[in-house]
C-alpha positions in Angstrom: 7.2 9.4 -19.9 8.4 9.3 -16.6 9.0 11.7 -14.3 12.3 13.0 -12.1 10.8 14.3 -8.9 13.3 17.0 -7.1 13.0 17.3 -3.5 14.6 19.6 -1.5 15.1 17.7 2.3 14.3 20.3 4.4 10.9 20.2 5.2 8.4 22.7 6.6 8.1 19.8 10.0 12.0 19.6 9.8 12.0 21.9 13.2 9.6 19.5 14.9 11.5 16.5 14.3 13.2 14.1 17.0 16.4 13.7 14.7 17.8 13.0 10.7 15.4 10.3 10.6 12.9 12.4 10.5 13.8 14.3 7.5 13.8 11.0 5.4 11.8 11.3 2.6 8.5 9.4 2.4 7.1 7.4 -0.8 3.8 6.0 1.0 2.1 3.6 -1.1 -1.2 3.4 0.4 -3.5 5.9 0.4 -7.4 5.9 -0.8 -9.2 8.8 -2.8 -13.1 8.7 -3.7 -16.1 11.1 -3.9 -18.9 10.2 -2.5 -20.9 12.7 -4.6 -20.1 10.7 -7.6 -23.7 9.8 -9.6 -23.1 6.6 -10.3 -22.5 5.9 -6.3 -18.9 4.3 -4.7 -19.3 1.1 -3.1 -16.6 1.7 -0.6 -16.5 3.6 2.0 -20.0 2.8 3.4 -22.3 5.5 3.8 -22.7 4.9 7.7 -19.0 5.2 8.1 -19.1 9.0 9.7 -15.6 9.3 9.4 -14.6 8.3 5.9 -17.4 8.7 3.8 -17.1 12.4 2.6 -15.3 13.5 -0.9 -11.9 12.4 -0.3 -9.5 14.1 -2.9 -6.1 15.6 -3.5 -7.3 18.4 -2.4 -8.1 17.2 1.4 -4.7 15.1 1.3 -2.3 18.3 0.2 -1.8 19.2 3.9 -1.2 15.8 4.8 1.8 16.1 2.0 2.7 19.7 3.2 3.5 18.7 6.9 4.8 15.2 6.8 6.8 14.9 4.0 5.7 13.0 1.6 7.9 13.5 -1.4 5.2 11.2 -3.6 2.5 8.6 -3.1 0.9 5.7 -4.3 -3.2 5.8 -4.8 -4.8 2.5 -4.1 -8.3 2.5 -5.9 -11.0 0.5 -3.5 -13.8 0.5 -6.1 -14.1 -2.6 -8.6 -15.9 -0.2 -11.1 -13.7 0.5 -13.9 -14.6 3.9 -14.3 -13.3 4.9 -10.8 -9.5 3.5 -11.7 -10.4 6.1 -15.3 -11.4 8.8 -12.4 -8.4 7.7 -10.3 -6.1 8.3 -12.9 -7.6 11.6 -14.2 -7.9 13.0 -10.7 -4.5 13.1 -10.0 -3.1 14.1 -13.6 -2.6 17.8 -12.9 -0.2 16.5 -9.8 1.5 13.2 -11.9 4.4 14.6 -10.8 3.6 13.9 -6.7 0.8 10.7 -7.5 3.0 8.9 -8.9 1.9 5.4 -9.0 -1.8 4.4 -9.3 -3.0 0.8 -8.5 -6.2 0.0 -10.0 -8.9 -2.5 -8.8 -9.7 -4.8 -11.4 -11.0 -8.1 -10.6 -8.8 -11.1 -12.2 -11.7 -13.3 -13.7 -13.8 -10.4 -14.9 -15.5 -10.5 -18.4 -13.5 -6.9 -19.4 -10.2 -7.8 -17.5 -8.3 -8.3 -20.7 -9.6 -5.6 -22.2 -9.6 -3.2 -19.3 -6.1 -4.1 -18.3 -4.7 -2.8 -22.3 -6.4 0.4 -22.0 -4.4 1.1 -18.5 -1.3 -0.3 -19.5 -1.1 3.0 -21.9 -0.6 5.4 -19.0 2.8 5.2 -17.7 1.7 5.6 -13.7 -0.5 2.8 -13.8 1.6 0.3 -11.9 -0.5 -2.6 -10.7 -4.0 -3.6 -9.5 -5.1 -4.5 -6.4 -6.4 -8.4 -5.1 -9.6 -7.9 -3.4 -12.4 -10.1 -3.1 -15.5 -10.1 -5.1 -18.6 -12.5 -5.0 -19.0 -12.5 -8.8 -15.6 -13.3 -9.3 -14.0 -15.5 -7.3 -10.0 -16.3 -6.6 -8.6 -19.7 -8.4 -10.9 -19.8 -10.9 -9.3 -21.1 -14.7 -10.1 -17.3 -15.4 -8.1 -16.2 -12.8 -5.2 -17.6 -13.3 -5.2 -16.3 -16.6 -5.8 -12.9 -15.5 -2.9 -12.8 -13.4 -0.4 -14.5 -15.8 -1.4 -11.6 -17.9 -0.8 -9.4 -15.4 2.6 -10.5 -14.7 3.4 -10.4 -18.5 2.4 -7.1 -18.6 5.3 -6.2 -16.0 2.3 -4.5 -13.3 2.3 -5.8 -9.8 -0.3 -7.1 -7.3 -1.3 -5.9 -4.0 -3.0 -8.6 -1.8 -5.7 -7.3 0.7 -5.8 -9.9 3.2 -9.2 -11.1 3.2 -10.7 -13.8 1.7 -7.0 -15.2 0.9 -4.4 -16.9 3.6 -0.8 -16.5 2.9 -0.5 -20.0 1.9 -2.5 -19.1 -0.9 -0.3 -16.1 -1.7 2.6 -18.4 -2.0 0.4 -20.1 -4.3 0.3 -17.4 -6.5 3.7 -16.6 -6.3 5.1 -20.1 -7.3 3.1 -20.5 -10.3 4.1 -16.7 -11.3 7.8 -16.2 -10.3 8.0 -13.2 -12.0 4.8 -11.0 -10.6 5.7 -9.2 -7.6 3.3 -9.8 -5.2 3.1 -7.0 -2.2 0.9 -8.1 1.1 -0.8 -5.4 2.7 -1.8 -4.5 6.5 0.9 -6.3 8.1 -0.3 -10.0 6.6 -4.2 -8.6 7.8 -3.3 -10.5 11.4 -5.0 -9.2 14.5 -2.6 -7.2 17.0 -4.7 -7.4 19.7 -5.3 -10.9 20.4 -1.4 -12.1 20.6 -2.7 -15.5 20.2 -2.8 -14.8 16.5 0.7 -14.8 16.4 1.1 -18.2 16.7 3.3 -20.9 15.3 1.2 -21.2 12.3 1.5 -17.2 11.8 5.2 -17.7 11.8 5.5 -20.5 9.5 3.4 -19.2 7.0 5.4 -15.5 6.9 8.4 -17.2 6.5 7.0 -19.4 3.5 5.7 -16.1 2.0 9.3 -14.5 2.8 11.1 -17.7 0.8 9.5 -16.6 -2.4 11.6 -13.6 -3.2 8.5 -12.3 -5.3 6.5 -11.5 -2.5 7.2 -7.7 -0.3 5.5 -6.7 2.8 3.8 -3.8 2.8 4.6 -1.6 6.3 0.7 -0.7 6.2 -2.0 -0.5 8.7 -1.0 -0.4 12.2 -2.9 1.7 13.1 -6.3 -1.2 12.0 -4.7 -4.2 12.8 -4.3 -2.8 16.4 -7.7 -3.3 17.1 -7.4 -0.7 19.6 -8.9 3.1 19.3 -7.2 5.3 19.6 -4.3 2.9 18.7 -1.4 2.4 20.5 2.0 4.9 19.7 4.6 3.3 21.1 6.2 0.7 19.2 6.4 -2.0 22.0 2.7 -2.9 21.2 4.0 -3.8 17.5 7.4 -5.3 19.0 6.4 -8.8 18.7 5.3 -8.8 15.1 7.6 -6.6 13.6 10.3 -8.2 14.9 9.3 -11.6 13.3 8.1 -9.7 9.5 11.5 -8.0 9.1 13.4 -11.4 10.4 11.4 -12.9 7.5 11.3 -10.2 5.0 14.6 -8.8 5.5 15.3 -4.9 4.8 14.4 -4.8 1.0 11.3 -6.4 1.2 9.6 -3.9 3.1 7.6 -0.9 2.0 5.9 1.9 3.9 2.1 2.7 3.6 0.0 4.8 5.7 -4.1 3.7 4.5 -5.0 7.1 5.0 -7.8 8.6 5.3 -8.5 5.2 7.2 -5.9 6.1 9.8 -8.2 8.8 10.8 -10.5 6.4 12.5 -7.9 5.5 15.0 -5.5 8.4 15.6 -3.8 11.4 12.9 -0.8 11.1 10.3 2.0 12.1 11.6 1.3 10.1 14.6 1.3 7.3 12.4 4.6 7.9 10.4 6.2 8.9 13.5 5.4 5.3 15.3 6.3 3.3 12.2 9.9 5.8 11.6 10.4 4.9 15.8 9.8 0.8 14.9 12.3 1.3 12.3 15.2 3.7 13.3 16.1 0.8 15.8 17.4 -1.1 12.7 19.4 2.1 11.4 19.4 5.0 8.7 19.6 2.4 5.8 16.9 0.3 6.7 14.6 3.1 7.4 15.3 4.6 4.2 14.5 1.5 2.3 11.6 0.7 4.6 10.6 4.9 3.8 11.3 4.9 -0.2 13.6 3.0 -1.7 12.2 -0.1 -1.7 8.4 1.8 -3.1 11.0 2.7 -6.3 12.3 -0.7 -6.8 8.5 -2.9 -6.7 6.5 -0.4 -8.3 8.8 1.1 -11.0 8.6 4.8 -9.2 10.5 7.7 -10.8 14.0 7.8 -8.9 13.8 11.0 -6.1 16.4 13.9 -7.0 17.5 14.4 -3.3 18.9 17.9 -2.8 
């Protein structure tokens, strides 16, 4: 069953806002919940991360909802263990109606990826898994490919964490499965602060990504990819790269995501959203709105928002 979320859009933050694009209403896609009290151990975040290892649950993101926004999100699990994507998904049941969409991290070339991948498909906000690397299971295998053409028969998407992968690889996956949407996070995982990185080579390979009309950009981690801390708020820093992802991309290939609580490392939310809604009003209401939460809808098979 799926659920019709009604949001009213006037929001508590609506007074503090520069203008209507403010008040747009915000599907983010990317956000991370874990508790590091769990027995059996969380192999993500590390323990000697100060900021992020702590219990992180819907509890401690509620406010974040509350005074940005947010009419729904998107949880990301970062664990390979399959009993954190079972967590995941019973964590956030009492709020269904707000956690919409859960992507689970299950390895493609695992011994229980078959298996493990039925027994998701039977809750409806279970909307994809999450490309990540893993020693024991490494990409292009004969078992990985059959993983992920199972995957895109199933109808479930796949997010690409940029490491251990190039884009060219991506494309890769995307020509032998034209019918898996494929969503890259972190801005393509290229360094902002050392401009050399956007180089020719960059370019070339973002547009071959951007010819396979499978493949969507996630609007995610500007804050990390800065490589500066605190990071950089005005959009100018970004100018260069975003300009050249949404020439590629185009405006429905583009979806917001925050990676909070990782943002916290390098500045606060609505910081965040408020650089990323500056980047995009400069290509208008419609774009932005796509950019915001129409476009989250469309990939991940979201419940439509009632706007009021």
């Amino acid at each position: 069953m799926k659920y019709i979320i009604v949001l009213t859009v006037i929001f508590a933050f609506a007074c503090q806002s520069k203008d209507s694009y403010s008040n747009i209403p915000i599907i983010d896609t990317h956000i991370h919940l874990y508790d590091t009290t769990a027995p059996e151990g969380i192999p993500w975040p590390p323990e000697r991360d100060k900021v992020l290892y702590k219990p992180t649950l819907p509890a401690n993101y509620k406010p974040v909802t509350v005074q940005n926004g947010i009419a729904a999100t998107v949880v990301v699990e970062a664990s390979h263990k399959h009993i954190h994507n079972k967590w995941l998904l019973n964590i956030t049941a009492a709020e269904s109606d707000h956690y919409t969409g859960i992507i689970a991290n299950l390895p493609p070339g695992s011994p229980d990826f078959e298996k493990n991948l039925e027994e998701l498909c039977k809750y409806d906000r279970f909307v994809g898994i999450r490309l990540r690397p893993i020693e024991a299971y490494p990409y292009f295998t004969e078992k990985f490919w059959r993983d992920i053409t199972l995957l895109a028969k199933k109808g479930k998407t796949l997010d690409v964490l940029m490491k251990g992968i190039n884009l060219k690889q991506v494309c890769e996956i995307a020509q032998k499965n034209p019918d898996l949407k494929i969503i890259i996070n972190s801005l393509t995982g290229v360094s902002l602060k050392n401009k050399k990185s956007l180089n020719a080579d960059w370019r070339l390979q973002v547009q071959e990504c951007a010819s396979y009309k499978n493949i969507y950009l996630k609007f995610s981690g500007f804050f990390g990819r800065s490589g500066m801390n605190p990071a950089p708020l005005s959009p100018d820093y970004y100018k260069e790269c975003v300009a050249h992802l949404i020439s590629a991309f185009g405006e429905d290939r583009l979806i917001y995501g925050s990676n909070w609580p990782v943002i916290n490392k390098f500045g606060n939310y609505q910081d965040y959203k408020e650089l990323v809604i500056d980047i995009c009003r400069q290509y208008g209401q419609k774009f932005t709105e796509k950019v915001f939460y129409r476009n989250a809808i469309e990939f991940y098979g979201l419940p439509q928002l009632k706007l009021l």
